[in-house]
N, C-alpha and C positions, 0 to 999 in steps of 0.2 A: 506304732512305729513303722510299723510293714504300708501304711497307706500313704506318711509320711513322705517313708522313702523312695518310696513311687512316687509321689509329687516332686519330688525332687530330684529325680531322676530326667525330668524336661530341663534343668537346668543344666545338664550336660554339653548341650551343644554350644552352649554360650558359657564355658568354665572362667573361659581367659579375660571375659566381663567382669564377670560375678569377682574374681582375684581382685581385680583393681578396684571395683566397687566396696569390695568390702577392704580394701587397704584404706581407700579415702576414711572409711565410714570409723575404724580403727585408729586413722591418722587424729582426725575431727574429739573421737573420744578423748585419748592422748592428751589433745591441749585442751581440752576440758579440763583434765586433773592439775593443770601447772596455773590455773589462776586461782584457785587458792593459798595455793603455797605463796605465789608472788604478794597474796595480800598478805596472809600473816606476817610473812618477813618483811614486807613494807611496813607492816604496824610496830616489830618487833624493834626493829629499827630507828623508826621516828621514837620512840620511847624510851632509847637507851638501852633496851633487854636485850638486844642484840648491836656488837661492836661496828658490825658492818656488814650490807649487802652482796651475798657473793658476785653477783653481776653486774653491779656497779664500782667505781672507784671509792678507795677506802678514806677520800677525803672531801668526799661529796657530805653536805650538810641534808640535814632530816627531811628538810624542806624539797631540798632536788632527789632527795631517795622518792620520798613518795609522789614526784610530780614524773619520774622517769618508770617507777613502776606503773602507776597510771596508764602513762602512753601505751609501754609495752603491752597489757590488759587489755587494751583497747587494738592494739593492732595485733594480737592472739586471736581476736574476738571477730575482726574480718576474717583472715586469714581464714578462721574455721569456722567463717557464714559460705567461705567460698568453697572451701572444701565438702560442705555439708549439702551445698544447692547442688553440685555435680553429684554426692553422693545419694541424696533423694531422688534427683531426677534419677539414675541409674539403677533404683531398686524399683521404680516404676515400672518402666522402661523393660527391666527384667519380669517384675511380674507379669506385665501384659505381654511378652513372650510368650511366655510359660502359659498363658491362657489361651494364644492363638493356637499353641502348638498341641495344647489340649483337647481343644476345642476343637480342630481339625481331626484329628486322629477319631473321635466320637463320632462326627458328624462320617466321615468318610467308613469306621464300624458299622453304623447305622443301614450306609446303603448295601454293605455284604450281608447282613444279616436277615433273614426270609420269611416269610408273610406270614409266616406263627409267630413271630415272635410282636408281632406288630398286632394278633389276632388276641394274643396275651396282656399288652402291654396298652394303654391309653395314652394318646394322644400329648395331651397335656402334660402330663407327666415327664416323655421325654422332653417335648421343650421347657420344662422346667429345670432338666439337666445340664441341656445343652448349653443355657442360657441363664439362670439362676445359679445354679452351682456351679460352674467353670467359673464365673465373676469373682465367687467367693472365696477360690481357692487361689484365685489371682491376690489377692490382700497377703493371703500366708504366705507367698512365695516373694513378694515384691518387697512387703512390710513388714511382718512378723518377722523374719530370720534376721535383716538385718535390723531390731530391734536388739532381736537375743544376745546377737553378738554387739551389739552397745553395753546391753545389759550386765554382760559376764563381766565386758574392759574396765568397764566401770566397776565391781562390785570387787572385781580383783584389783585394780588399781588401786581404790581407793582406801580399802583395806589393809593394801602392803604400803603404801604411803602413810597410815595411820599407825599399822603396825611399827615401822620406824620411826617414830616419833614418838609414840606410848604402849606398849605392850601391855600393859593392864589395862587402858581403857580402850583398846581395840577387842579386846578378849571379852570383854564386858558390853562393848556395841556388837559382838558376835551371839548374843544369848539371845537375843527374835528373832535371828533367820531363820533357824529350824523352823520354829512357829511359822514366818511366813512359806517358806516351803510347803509345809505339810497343807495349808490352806491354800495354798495356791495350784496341790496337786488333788485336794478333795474336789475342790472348783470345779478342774476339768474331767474331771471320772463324772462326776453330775448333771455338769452341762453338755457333755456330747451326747447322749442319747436322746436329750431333749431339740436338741439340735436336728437331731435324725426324725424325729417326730416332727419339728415344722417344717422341716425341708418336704417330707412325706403329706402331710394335711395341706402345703401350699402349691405342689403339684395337682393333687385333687381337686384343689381349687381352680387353678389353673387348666384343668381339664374341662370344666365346669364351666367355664367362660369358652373357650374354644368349642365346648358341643352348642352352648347355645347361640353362637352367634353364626357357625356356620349353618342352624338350624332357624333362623330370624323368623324366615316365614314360615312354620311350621307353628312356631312359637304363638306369633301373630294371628295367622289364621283360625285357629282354636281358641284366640282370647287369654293363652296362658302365661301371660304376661307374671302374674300376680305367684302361682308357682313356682318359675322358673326365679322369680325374688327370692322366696321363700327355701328352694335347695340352695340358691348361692348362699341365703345367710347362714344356712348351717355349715356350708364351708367355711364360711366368713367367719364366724364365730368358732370353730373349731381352733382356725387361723389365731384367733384374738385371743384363743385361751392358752396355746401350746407357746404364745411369745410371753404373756401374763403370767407365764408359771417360771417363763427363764430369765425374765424380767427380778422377780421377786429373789433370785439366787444370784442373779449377776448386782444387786444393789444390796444383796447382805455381804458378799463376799469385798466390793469395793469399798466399804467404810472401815473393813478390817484389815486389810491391807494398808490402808490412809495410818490406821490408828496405830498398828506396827510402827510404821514408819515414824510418825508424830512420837512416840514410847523413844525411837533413839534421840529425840533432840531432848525429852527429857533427863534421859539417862545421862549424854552432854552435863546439861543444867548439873545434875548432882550433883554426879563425878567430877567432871569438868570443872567448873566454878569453884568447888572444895579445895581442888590441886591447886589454880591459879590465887583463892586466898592463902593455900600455905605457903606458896611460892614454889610448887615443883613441877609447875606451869607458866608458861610466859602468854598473856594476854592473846599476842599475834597467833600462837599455838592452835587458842580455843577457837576464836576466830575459823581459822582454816580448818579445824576439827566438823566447825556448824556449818561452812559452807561446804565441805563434801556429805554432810548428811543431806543438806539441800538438794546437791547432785545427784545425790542416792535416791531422796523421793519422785523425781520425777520416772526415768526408767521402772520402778520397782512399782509406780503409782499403775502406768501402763503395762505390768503384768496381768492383770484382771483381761486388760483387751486384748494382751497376747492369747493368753488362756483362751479365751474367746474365741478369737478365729482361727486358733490353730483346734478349737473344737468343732468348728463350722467347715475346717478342708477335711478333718475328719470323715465326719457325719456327710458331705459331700462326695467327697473318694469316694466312700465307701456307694454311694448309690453310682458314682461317673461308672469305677470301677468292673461296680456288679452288672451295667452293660456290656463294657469292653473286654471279659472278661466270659460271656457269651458268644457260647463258640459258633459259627453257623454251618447250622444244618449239612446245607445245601451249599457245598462247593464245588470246583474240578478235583476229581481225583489225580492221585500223581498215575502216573504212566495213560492219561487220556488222551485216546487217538483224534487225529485231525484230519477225516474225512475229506475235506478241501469244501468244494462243491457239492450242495446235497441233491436229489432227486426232491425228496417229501413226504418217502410214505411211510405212512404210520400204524406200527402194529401196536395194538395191546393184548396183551398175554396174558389175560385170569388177572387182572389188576385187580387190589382191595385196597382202600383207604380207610384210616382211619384217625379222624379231628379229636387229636390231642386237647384242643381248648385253655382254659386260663388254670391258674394251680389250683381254684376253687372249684373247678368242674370237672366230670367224670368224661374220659373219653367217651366218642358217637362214632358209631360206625355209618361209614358218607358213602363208600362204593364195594360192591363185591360184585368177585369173580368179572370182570367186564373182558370182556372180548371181541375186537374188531378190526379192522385194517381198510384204511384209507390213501388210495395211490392218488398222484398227480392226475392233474385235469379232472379230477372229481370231487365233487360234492355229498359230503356226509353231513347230514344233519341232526341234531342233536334235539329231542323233544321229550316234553313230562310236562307233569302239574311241577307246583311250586314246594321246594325241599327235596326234588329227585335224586340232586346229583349232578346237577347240567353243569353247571359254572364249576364246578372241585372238577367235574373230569378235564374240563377243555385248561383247567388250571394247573394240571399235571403233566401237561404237554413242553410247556416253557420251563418245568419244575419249579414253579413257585413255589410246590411241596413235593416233598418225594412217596413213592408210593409204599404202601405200609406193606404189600407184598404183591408177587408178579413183577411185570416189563413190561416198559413201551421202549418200542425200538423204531430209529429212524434209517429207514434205509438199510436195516439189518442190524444198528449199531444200537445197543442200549443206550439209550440220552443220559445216564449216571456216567456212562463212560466217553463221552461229548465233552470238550471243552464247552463250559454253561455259555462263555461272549459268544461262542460260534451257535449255537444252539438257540439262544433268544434272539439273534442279529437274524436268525431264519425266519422266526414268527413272525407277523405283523396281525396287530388285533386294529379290529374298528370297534367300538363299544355302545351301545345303548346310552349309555351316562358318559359323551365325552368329556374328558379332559383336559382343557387349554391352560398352557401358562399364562401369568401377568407378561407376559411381551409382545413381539409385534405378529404380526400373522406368519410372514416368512420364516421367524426364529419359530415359531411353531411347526409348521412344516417341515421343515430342516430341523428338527429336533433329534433327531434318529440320524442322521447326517450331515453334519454341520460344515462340514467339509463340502457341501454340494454348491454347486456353481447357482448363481442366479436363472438362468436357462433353464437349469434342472428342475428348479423349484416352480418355473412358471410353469413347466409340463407337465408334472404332477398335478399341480391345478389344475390345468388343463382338462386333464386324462378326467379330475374329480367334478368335472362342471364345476369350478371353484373360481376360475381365471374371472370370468365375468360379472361377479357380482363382489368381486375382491377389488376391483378396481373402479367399482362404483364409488369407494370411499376418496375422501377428497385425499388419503396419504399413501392409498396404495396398498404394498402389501407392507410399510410400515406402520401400520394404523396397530394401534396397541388396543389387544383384546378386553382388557381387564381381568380382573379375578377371575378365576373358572372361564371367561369368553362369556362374560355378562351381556358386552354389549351385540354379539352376537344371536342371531336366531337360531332353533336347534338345528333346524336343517343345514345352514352354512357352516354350524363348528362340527356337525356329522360329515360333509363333504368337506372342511379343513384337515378330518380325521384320516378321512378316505387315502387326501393328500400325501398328507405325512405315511400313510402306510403305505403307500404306492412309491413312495422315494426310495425308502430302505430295499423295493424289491427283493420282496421275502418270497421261500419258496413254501412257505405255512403260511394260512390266512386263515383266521379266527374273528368269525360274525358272532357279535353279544347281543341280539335282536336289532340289530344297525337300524332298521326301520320303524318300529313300535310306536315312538312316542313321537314321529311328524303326521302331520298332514299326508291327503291322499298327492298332491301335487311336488311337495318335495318330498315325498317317498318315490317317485317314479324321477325325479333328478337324481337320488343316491341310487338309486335300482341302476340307474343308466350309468354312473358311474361306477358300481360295484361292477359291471359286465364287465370293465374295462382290466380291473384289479383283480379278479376269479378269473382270467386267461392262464391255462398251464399251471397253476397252483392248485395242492392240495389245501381244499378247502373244508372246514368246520362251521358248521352254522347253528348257532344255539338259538333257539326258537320258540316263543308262546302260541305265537299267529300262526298255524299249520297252513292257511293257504299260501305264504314267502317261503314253503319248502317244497310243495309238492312235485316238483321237477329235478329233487334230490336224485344221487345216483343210489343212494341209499340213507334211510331214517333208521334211528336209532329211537326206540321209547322206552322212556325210564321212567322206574317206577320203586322208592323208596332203594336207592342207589342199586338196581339190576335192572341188566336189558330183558327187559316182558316181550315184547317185540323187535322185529328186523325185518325190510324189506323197502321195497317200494310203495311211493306214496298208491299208484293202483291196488299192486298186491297186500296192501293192510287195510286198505275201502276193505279188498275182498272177502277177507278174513272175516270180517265184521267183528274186531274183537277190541280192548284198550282205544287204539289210536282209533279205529272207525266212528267210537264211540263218541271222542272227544271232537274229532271234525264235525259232528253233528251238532254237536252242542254249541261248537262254534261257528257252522256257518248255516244255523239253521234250517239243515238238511239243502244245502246247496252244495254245489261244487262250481265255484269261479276256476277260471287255470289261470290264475296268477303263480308268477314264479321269479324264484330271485335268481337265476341263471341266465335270464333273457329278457329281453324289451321287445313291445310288440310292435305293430303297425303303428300304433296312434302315439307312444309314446312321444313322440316329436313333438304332441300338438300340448305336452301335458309341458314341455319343456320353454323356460323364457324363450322369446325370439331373438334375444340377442347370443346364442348359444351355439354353437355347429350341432349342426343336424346326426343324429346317431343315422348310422348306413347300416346295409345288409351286411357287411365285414364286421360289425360292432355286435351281431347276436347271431343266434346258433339257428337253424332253422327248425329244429326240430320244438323248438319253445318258441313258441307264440303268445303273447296276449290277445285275446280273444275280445268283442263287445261285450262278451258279458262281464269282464273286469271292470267299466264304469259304470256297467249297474249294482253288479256288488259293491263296489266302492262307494255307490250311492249310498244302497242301504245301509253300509255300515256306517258310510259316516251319520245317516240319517240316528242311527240306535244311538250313537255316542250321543248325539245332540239332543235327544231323547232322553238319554243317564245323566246331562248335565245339567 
């Protein structure tokens, strides 16, 4: 009842609906019960057992009783098709309310709630929530209740209309309800956990299709085509057995309830027929006795499917519920100060983290003790092997999570004590693996400020070398990306990326290896646009390729989540210790000075010609690329070619 009445608590704002709708739906009942009366007293009547019709003239012959009843029957019988079509459409009407309103409140939960819980949770799953289960609790709100209340008008009506007219054989057609009661309440204790079991196994499923198809080519290019069948059918199949098991109790339960029902037209027969041969029954009587049994078996026939889906909003609540219901993490505290304008710099204080994980895994400790501080106009870079730590710390910054102990402070101000909109509106990330919406290129730019003037958008592109290879497209910047920015090359959705982060004019900038996965040619177009976005911002650069940092103001190397090292990319050559070690391995015992702070002399020639030329105002003088940059860049691309 408690999940119930939580569904039904959406119907609140729409009360003054639901009154009227469910007065039609009452009204409709109502003249249900008076056609039967009108026949038996039409039969009573045409036969002599009764003197005369109350609502007709007492000198109307049998022939115009039963030709005036008739009509009447028949214009009862629109009257409440019309009452019935407003009342259906309105319980619609109301359930898909109640589904948007649901539905909304989830999805809008969903985006408060913080990257653990999403780290917990599969994919699938929630849109199997959002999306399967909200539908189906839409039925019980729209359908099921005002069912129930047909059900009750009826079962009381038609009883107290019975009861007036025979008291013993109403008492005697009262001896199977218990029965059906009691089986109508075993039904739903039975079938809601099973309910909860396919709602649960077709989520799984549904996960199952969503990892493999956004994994197609993964899939593909291994050939495993033939496995990825073979897990769906065990979903599939899970799927086919948990509905085969609710199937086989929702088809014992509805032929017993039929058979109830069918047990009163017998008991009728008996009884009934007995009384009317002794004569303490008038024909028209029984007549209307069997046609309110008739009325009784339809509602009471669709009990079984009430039962049913008011097990399925169950079994649904309860998982909507067990989201919204998930508190998050990670909120503003009350009494959070609003710094206004921030500077950028960023201290950490002896930080440890530690990845809670899913309820089936053992917490991992991801970072200890860390400690460092990063002012504006500088460049801190972030390096390790693979599993250090890199991504959780630069992810602790926007507090995607919170730190398990210690502080990071911005500007002096702990970021727990930060309003969080004012706090991520500061960051802006570029990412390694960007991500574009299904819309047009400008709605992607302007994603972080939507609010921004067409102007605006063009000079971020601009700023991102983005303007001129955006408007190669025959639509401009409304040329629609696709999926992820499929049609897109990496290099252009990395400089789309750039864009969009250089609109929000964030005073934190957060590099996720921005460069790794292009080419040497648009690496040095994003290089040249990164100079433009790293002005006067505190910057973080998380990094594989140790040569895109060595002009860091300071490197960071992590090692099984601790700083092993600190210093400058020279003074860790010097040391000859971790980080010297790893440069070696990666550049062959060379040293290019490539650097991601500056563009050198040649960058120009690396850049399309249809481009504005980067100047000596666009890079720092102290970073140069040097010639040996395109002979490293030779080599390496040479080794790639070489791996491939």
């Amino acid at each position: 009842m408690r999940i119930l009445l939580r569904i039904l608590r959406y119907m609140r704002p729409y009360w003054r609906y639901a009154v009227l709708i469910y007065a039609c739906l009452i009204g409709a009942s109502l003249l249900t019960l008076v056609s039967p009366w009108l026949i038996g007293a039409a039969v009573d009547t045409a036969l002599g057992e009764q003197e005369s019709f109350a609502l007709f003239p007492d000198d109307w012959s049998s022939r115009q009783t039963l030709t005036a009843a008739a009509v009447l029957i028949v214009a009862l019988a629109a009257v409440r098709g019309g009452i019935n079509f407003g009342q259906r459409y309105g319980t619609q009407w109301l359930g898909r309310k109640v589904a948007y309103d649901l539905r909304m409140d989830l999805f809008a939960h969903l985006q408060r709630l913080p990257f653990a819980f999403y780290d917990r949770t599969r994919i699938g799953q929630i849109m199997s929530r959002v999306i399967g289960d909200v539908d189906e609790i839409r039925f019980f709100a729209g359908i099921v209740i005002g069912d129930a209340i047909n059900l009750v008008v009826l079962l009381v009506g038609i009883y107290a209309i019975l009861y007036s007219i025979s008291p013993e054989l109403t008492l005697i057609f009262a001896v199977p309800m218990p029965f059906l009661l009691v089986i109508a309440y075993a039904f739903g204790i039975r079938i809601e956990p099973l309910f909860g079991r396919i709602r649960s196994v077709r989520g799984e499923m549904y996960a199952r299709i969503q990892e493999n198809l956004t994994q197609i080519v993964v899939v593909k290019a291994f050939v495993r085509e033939g496995y990825a069948r073979d897990r769906f059918e065990e979903d599939n199949t899970r799927v086919l057995t948990s509905w085969l098991k609710m199937s086989r109790l929702f088809t014992l339960a509805q032929p017993t309830i039929w058979f109830i029902v069918s047990f009163l037209t017998f008991l009728m027969l008996i009884f009934g027929g007995q009384r009317v041969i002794d004569g303490r029954l008038s024909l028209g009587t029984l007549i209307a006795f069997n046609s309110y049994v008739a009325l009784l078996g339809l509602p009471t026939h669709r009990l079984a499917f009430m039962i049913d889906v008011t097990a399925r909003a169950i079994a649904n609540g309860k998982r909507i519920f067990g989201i919204m219901d998930t508190t998050p993490e990670i909120k503003t505290r009350m009494g959070a100060v609003n710094p206004g304008q921030i500077e950028g710099r960023i201290t950490f204080d002896n930080v440890s983290f530690v990845y809670a994980g899913r309820e089936d895994e053992a917490a991992v400790d991801v970072l200890y003790d860390i400690s460092f501080e990063a002012g504006p106009d500088t460049v801190t870079a972030v390096v390790g092997t693979t599993g250090s730590g890199k991504t959780t710390l630069i992810d602790l910054i926007p507090r995607f999570y919170d730190v398990s102990s210690g502080s990071i402070r911005i500007d002096g101000y702990d970021i727990r004590d930060l309003p969080l909109k004012l706090l991520r509106a500061q960051v802006g990330y570029v990412m390694q693996n960007t991500f574009l919406f299904n819309a047009t290129i400008h709605e992607n730019i302007a994603f972080g400020r939507p609010e921004a003037t067409r102007e605006q958008v063009y000079a971020a592109a601009q700023a991102a070398r983005a303007h001129s290879f955006i408007l190669e497209f025959p639509d401009g910047y409304e040329t629609l990306v696709g999926e992820r920015g499929v049609t897109l090359s990496g290099g252009q959705r990395q400089r789309i990326a750039i864009a969009r982060a250089l609109l929000v004019d964030p005073r934190i900038l957060i590099l996720d290896d921005a460069t790794a996965s292009v080419d040497s040619r648009t690496e040095y177009e994003i290089r040249a646009a990164l100079q433009h976005l790293m002005q006067g911002r505190t910057t973080l650069i998380v990094a594989q390729r140790l040569s895109t940092v060595i002009h860091a103001d300071q490197i960071l190397m992590l090692e099984k989540g601790r700083i092993v090292e600190r210093g400058t990319h020279d003074e860790l050559i010097g040391r000859g210790g971790r980080y010297a070690n790893l440069w070696r391995l990666q550049t062959d015992q060379e040293s290019p000075a490539e650097d991601v702070r500056g563009i050198g002399r040649d960058d120009n020639q690396a850049l399309p010609p249809d481009q504005p030329p980067i100047t000596a105002g666009d890079r720092r003088p102290e970073t140069r690329v040097s010639s040996e940059i395109a002979a490293s860049d030779a080599r390496r691309d040479a080794r790639h070619e070489n791996d491939r």
